[in-house]
py3Dmol code that shows the C-alpha trace and the ligand (Angstrom):
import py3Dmol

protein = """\
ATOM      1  CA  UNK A   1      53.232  30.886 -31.943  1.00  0.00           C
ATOM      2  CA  UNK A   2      54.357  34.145 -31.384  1.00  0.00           C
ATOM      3  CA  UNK A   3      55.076  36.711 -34.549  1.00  0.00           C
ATOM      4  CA  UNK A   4      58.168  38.730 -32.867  1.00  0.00           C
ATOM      5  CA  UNK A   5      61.208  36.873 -33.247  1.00  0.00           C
ATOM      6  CA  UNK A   6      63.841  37.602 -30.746  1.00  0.00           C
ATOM      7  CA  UNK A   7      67.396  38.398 -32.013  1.00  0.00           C
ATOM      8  CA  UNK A   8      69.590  36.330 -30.297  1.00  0.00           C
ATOM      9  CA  UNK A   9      73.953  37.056 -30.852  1.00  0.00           C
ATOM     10  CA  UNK A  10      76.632  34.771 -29.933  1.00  0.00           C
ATOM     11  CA  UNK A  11      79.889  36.182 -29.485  1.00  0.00           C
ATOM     12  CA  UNK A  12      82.947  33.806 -30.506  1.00  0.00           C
ATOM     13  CA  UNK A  13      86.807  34.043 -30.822  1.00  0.00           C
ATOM     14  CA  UNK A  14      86.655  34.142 -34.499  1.00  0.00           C
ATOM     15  CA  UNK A  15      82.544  35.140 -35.486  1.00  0.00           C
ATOM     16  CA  UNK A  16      79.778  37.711 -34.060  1.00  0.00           C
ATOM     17  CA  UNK A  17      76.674  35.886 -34.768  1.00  0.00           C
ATOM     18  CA  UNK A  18      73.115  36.482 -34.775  1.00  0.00           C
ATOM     19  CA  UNK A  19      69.791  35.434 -35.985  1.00  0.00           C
ATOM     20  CA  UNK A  20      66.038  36.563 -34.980  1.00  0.00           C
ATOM     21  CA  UNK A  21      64.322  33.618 -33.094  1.00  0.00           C
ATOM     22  CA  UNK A  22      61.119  32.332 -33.065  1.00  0.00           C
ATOM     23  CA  UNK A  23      60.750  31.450 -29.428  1.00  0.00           C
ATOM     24  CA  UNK A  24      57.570  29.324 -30.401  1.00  0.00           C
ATOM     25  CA  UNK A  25      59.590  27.201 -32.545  1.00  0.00           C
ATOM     26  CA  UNK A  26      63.143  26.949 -30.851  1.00  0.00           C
ATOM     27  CA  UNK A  27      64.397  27.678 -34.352  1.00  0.00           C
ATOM     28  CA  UNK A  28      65.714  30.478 -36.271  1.00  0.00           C
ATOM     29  CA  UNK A  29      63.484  33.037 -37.877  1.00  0.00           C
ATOM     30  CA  UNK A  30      65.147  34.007 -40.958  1.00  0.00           C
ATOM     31  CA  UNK A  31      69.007  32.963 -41.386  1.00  0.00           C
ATOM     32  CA  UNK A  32      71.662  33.897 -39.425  1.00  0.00           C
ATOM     33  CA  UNK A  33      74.545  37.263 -40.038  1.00  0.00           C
ATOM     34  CA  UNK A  34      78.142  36.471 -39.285  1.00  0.00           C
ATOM     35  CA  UNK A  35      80.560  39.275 -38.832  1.00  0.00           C
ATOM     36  CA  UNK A  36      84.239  38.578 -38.042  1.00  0.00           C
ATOM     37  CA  UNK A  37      85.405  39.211 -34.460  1.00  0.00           C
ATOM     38  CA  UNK A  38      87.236  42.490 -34.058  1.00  0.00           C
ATOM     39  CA  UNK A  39      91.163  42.576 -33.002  1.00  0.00           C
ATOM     40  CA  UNK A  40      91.706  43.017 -30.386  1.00  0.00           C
ATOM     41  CA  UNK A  41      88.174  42.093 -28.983  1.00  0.00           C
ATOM     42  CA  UNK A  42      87.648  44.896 -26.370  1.00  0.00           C
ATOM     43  CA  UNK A  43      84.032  45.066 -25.588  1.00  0.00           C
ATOM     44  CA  UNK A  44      83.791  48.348 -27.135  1.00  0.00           C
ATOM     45  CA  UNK A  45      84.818  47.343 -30.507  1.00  0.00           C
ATOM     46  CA  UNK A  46      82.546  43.614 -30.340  1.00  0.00           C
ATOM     47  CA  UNK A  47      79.797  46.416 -29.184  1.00  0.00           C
ATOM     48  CA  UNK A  48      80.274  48.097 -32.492  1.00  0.00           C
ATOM     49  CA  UNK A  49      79.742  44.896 -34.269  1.00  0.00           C
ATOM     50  CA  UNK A  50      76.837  43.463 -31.927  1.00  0.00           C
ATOM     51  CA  UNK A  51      75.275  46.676 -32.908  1.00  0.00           C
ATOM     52  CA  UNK A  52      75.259  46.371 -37.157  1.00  0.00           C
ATOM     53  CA  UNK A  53      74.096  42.866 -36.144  1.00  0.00           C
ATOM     54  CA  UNK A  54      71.176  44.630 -34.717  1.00  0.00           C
ATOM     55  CA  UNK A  55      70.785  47.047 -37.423  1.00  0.00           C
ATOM     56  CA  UNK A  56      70.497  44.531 -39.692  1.00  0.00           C
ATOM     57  CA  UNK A  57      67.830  42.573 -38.251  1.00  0.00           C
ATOM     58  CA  UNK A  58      65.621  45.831 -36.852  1.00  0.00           C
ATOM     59  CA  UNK A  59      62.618  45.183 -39.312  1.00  0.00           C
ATOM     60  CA  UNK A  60      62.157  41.583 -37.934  1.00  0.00           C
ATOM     61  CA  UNK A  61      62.593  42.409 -33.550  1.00  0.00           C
ATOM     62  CA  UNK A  62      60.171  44.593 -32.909  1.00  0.00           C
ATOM     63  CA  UNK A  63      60.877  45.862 -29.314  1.00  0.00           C
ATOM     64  CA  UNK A  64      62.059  42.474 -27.693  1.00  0.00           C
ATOM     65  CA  UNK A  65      65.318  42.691 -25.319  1.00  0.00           C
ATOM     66  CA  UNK A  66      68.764  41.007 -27.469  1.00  0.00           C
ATOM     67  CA  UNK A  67      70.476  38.230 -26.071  1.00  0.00           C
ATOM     68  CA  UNK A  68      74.086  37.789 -26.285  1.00  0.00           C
ATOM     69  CA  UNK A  69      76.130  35.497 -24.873  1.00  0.00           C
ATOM     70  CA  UNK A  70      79.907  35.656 -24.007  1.00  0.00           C
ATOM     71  CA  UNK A  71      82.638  33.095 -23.331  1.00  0.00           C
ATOM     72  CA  UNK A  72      82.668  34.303 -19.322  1.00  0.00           C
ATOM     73  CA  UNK A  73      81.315  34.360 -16.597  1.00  0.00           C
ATOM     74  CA  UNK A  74      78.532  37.056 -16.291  1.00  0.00           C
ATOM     75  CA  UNK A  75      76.993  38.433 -12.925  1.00  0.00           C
ATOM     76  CA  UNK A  76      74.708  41.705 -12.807  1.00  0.00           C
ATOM     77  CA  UNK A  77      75.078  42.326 -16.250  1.00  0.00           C
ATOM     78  CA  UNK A  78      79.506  42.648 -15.712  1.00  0.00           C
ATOM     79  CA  UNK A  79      81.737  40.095 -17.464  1.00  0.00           C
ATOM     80  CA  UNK A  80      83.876  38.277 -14.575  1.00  0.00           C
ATOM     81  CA  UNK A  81      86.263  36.068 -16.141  1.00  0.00           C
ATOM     82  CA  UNK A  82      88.484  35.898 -19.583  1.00  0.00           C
ATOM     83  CA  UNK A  83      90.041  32.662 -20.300  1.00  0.00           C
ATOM     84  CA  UNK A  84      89.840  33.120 -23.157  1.00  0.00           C
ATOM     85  CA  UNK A  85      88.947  36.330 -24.670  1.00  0.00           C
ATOM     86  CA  UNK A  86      90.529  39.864 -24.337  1.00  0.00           C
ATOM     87  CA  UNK A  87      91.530  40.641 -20.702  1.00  0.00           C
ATOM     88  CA  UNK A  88      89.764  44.035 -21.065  1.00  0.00           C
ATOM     89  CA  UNK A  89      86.297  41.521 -20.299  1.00  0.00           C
ATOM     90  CA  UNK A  90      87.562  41.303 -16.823  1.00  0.00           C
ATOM     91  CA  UNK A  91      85.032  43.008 -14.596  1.00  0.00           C
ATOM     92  CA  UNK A  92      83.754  45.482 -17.604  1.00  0.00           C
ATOM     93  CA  UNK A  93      80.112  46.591 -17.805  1.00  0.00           C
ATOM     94  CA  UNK A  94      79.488  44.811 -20.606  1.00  0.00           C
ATOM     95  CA  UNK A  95      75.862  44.426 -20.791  1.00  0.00           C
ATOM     96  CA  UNK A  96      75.555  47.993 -19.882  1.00  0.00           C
ATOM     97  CA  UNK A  97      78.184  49.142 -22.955  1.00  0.00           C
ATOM     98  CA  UNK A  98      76.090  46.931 -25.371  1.00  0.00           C
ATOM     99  CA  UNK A  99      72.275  48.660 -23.970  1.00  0.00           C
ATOM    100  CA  UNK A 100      73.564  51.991 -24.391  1.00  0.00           C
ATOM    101  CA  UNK A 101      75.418  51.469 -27.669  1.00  0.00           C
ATOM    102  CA  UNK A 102      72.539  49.608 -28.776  1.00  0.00           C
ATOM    103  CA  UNK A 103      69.700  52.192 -27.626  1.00  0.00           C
ATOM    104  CA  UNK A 104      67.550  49.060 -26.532  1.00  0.00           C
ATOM    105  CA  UNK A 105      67.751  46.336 -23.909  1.00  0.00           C
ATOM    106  CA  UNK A 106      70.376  43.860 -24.177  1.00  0.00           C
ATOM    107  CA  UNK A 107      70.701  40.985 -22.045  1.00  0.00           C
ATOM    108  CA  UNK A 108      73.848  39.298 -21.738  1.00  0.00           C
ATOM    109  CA  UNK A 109      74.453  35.605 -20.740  1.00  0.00           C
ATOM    110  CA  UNK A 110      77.639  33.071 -20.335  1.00  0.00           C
ATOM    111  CA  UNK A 111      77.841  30.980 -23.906  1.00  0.00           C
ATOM    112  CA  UNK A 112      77.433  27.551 -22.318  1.00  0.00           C
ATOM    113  CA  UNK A 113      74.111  28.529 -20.511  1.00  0.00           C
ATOM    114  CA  UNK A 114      72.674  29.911 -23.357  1.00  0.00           C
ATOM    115  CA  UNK A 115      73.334  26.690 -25.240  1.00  0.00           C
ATOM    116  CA  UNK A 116      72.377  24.434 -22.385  1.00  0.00           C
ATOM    117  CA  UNK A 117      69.028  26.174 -21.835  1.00  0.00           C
ATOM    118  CA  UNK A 118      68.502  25.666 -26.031  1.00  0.00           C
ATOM    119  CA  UNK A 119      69.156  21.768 -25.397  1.00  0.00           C
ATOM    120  CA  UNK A 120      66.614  21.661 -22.935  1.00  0.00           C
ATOM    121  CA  UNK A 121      63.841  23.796 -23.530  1.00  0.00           C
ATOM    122  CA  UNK A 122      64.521  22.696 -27.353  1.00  0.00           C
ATOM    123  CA  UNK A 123      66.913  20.175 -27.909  1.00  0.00           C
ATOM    124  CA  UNK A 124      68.670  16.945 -26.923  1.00  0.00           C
ATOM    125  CA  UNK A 125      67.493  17.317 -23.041  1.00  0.00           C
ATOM    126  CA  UNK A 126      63.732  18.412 -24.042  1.00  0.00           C
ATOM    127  CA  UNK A 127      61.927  15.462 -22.299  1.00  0.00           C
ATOM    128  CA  UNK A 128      64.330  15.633 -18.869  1.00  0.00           C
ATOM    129  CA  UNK A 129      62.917  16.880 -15.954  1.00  0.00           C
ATOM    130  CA  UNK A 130      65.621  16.078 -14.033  1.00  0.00           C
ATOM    131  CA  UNK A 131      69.599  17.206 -13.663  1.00  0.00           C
ATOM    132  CA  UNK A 132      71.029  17.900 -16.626  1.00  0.00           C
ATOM    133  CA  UNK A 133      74.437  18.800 -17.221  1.00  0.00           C
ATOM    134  CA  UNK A 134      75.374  20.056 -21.276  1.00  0.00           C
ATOM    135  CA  UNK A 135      79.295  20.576 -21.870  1.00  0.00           C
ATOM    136  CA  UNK A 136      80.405  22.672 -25.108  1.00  0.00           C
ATOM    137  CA  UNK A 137      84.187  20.692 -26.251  1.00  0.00           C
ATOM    138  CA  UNK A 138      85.566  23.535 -28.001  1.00  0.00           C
ATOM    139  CA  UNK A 139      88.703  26.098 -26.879  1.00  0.00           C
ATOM    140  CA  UNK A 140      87.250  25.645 -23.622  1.00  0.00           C
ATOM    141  CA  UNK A 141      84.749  23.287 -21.838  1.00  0.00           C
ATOM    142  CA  UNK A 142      81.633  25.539 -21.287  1.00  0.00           C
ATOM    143  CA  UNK A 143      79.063  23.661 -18.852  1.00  0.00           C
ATOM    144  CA  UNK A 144      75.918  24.488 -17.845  1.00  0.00           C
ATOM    145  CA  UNK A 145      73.569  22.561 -14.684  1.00  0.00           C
ATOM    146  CA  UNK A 146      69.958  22.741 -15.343  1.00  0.00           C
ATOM    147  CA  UNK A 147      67.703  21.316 -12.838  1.00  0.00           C
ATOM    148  CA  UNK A 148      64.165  20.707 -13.597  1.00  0.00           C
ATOM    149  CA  UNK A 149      64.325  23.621 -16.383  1.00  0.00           C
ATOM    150  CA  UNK A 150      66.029  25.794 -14.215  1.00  0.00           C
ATOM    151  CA  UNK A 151      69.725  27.038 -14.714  1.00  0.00           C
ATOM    152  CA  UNK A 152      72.205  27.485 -12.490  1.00  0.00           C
ATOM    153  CA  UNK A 153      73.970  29.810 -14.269  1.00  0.00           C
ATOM    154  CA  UNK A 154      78.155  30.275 -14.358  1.00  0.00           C
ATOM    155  CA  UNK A 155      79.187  26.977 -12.959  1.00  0.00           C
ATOM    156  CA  UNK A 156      82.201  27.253 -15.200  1.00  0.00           C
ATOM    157  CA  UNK A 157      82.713  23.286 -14.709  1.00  0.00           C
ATOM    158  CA  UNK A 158      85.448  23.529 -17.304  1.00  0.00           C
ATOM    159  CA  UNK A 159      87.827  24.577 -15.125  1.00  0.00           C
ATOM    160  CA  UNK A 160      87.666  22.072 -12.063  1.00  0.00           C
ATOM    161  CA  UNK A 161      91.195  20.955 -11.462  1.00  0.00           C
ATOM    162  CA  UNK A 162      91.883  17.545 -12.254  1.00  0.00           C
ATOM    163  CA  UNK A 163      94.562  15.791 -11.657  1.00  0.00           C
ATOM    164  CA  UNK A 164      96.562  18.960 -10.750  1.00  0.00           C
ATOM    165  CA  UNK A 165      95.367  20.690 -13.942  1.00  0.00           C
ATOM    166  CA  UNK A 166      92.327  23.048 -14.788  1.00  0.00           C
ATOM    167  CA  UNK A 167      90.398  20.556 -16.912  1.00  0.00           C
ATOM    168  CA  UNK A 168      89.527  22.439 -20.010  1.00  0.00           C
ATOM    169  CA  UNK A 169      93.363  22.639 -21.050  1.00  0.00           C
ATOM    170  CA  UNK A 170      93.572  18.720 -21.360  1.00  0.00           C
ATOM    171  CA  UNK A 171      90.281  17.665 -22.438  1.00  0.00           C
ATOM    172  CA  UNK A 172      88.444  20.884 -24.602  1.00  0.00           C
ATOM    173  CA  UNK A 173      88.391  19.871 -28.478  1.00  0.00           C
ATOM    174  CA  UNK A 174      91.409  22.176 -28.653  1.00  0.00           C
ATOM    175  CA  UNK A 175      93.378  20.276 -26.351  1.00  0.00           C
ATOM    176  CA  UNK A 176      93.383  17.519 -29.059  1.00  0.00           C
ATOM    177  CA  UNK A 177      94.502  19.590 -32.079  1.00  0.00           C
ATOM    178  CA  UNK A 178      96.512  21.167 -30.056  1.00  0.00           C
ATOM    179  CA  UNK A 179      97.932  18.059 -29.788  1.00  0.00           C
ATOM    180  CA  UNK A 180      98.124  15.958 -32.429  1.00  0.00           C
ATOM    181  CA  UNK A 181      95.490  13.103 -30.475  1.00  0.00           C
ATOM    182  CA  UNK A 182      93.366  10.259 -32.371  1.00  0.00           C
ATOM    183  CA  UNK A 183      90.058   9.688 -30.812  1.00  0.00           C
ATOM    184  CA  UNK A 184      91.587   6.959 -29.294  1.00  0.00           C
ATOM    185  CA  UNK A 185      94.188   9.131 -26.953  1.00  0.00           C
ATOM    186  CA  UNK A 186      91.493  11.954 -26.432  1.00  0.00           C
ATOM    187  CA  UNK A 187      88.683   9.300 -25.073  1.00  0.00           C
ATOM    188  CA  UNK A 188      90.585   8.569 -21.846  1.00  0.00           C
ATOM    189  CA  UNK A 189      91.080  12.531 -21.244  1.00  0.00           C
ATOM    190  CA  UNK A 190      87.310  12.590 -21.715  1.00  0.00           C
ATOM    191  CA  UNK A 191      86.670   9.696 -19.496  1.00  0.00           C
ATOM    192  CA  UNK A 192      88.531  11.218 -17.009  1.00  0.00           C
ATOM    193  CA  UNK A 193      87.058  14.278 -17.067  1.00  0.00           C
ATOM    194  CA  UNK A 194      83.316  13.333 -17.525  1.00  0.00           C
ATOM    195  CA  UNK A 195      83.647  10.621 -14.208  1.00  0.00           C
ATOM    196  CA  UNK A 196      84.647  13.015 -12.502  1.00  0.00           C
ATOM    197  CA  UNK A 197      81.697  15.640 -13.302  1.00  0.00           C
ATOM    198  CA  UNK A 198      79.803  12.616 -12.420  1.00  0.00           C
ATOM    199  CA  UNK A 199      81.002  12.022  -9.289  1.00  0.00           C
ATOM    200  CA  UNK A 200      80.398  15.135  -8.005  1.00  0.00           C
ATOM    201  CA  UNK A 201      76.995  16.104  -9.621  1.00  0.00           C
ATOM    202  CA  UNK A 202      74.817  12.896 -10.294  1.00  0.00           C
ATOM    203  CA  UNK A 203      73.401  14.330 -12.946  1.00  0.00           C
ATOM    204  CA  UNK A 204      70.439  12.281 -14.907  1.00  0.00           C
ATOM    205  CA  UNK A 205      72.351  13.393 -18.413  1.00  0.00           C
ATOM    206  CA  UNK A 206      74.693  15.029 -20.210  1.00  0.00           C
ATOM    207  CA  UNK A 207      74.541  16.142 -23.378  1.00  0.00           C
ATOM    208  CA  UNK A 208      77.911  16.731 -25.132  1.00  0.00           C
ATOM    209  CA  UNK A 209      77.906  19.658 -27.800  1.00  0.00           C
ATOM    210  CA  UNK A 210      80.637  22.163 -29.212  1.00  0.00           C
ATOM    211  CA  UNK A 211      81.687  21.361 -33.188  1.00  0.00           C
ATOM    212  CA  UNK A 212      83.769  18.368 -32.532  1.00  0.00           C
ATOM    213  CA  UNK A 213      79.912  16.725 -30.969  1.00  0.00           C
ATOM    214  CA  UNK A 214      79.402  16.293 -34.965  1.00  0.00           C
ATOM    215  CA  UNK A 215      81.645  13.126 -34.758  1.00  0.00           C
ATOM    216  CA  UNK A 216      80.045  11.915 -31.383  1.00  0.00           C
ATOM    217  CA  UNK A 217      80.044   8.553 -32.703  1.00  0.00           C
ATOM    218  CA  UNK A 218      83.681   8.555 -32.787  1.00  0.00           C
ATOM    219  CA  UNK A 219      83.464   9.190 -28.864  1.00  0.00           C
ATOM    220  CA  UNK A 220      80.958   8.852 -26.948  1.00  0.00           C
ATOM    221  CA  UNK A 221      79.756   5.682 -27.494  1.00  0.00           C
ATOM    222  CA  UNK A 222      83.665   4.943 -25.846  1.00  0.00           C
ATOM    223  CA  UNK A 223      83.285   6.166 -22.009  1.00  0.00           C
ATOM    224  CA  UNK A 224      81.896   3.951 -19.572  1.00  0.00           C
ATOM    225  CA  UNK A 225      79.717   6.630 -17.363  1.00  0.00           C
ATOM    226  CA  UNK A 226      76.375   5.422 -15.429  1.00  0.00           C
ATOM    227  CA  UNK A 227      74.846   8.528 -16.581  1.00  0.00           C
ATOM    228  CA  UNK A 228      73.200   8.939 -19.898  1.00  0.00           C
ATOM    229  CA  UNK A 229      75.827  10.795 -22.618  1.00  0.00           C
ATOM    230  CA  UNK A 230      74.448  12.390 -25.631  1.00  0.00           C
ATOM    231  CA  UNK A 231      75.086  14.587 -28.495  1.00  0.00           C
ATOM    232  CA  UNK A 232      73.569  18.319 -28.098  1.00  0.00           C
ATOM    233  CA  UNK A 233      71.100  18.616 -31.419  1.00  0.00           C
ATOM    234  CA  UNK A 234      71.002  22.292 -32.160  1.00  0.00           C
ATOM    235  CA  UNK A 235      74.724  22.196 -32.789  1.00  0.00           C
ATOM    236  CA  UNK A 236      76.276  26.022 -33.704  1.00  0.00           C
ATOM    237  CA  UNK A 237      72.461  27.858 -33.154  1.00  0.00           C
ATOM    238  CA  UNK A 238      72.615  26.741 -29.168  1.00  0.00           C
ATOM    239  CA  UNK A 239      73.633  29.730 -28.208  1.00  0.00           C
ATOM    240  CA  UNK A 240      71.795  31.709 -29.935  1.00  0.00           C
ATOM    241  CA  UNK A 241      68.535  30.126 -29.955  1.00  0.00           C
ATOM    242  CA  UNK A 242      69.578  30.530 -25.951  1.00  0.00           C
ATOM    243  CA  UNK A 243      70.360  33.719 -25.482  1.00  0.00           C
ATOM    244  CA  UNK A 244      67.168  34.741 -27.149  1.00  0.00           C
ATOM    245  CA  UNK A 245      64.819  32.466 -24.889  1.00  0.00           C
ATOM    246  CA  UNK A 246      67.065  33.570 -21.785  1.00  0.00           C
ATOM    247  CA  UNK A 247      66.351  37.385 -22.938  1.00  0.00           C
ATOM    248  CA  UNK A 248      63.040  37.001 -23.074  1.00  0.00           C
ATOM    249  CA  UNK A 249      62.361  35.393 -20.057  1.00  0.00           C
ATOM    250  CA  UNK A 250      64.775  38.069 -18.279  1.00  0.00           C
ATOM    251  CA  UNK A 251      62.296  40.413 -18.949  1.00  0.00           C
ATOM    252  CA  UNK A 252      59.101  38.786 -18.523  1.00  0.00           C
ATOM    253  CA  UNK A 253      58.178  38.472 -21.842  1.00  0.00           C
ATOM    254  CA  UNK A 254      55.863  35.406 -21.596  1.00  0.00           C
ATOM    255  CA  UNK A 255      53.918  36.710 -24.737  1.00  0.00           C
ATOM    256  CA  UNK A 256      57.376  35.815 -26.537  1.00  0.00           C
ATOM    257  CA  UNK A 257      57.869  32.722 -25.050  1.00  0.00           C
ATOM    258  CA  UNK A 258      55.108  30.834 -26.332  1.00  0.00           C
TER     259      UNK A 258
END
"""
ligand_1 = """\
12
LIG
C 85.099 29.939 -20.044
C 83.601 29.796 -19.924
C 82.995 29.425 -21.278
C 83.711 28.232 -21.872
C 83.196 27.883 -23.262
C 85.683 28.690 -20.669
O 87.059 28.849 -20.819
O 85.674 30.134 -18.768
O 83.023 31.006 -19.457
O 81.627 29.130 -21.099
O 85.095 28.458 -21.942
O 83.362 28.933 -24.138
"""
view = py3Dmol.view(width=600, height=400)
view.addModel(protein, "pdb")
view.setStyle({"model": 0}, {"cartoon": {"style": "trace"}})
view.addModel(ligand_1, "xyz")
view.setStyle({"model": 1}, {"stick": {}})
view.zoomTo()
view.show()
């Protein structure tokens, strides 16, 4: 087991937060900061938070890179997409804002990777060695395709289109408060939505996380899929048990990964 922990920061609509990770565990180090997210959410202003985050946990990181993930879709270290953050994310440097506001390495990741990668090197999906597909159900539908413990990162499954609509907007967890819908109305959105990821992919499992995946018996046990469907274990630290492990290996770090 390694003694640095990596700090690891997930970035959400309404919480910035972050815990050191030991990477020889898959667990967190000490517990975990939360910080409100700052309105409006530019990336400056989340920098500024990312950063006491940091600050806080300097004693226990040593000089390990920071993960952080982000609800978009993140290519050379520049945020892509917004569906549903601040606009400003759209093509900003964000990784490169959060390095030099940070003074240290910072490596930035899409949210549903991060947690996918935590369900499989740690989680739910630990003993597949084949194609696995984790979904977060939350505001959005975050997905992430793992094959043989490697990602393919930003697949962004959450927005196929689906019966002439972008999925996430009728079957994310928010699409059934939004909504008023017992399990029993969501279920078929979710059937629809996961045969059809199944169609296309042929993937040896899903695992199903986001905070409504505490009530997977309510669900999943409904939809009639020929793929394996199960709940995501590591819950709310996914991402940043993820981000951390994704970090590390970004750089190299083997020494941390073990
Ligand atoms: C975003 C993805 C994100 C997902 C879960 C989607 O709306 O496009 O980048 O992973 O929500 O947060």
């Amino acid at each position: 087991m390694s003694n640095t922990a990596v700090l690891g920061i997930d970035i959400g609509g309404s919480g910035i937060k972050g815990a050191p990770v030991d990477l020889g565990r898959g667990d967190f180090a000490t517990d975990r900061l939360r910080i409100p997210t700052p309105t409006p959410s530019t990336p400056q202003a989340v920098a500024e938070v990312v950063a006491q985050v940091a600050e806080h946990f300097a004693d226990q990181i040593g000089d390990a890179p920071i993960g952080v993930t982000i609800p978009a879709v993140v290519t050379h270290g520049r945020t892509r997409s917004a569906a549903n953050i601040d606009k400003s994310w759209i093509d900003a440097a964000a990784e490169q804002i959060f390095t030099e506001r940070l003074g240290r390495p910072v490596h930035l990741v899409n949210d549903a990777d991060a947690a996918g990668m935590a369900e499989v090197k740690y989680g739910a999906a630990r003993d597949n060695d084949g194609l696995v597909m984790v979904t977060t159900l939350g505001t959005g539908i975050g997905t992430a395709l793992i094959y043989r413990g490697v990602l393919v990162p930003n697949t962004e499954l959450g927005h196929i289109e689906i019966d002439g609509h972008d999925a996430e907007t009728q079957a994310a967890a928010s699409a059934k408060t939004r909504l008023g819908l017992k399990y029993s109305e969501y279920v078929p959105r979710l059937q629809r939505y996961y045969e059809t990821l199944e169609r296309l992919f042929s993937p040896d499992l899903f695992v199903v996380g986001g905070g409504i995946s505490k009530e997977a018996d309510k669900f999943l046990p409904k939809l009639a899929l020929k793929t394996p469907i199960i709940p995501a274990e590591l819950r709310n630290r996914a991402g940043i048990i993820g981000a951390a492990w994704l970090a590390a290996d970004a750089a190299g770090r083997t020494d941390l990964l073990s």
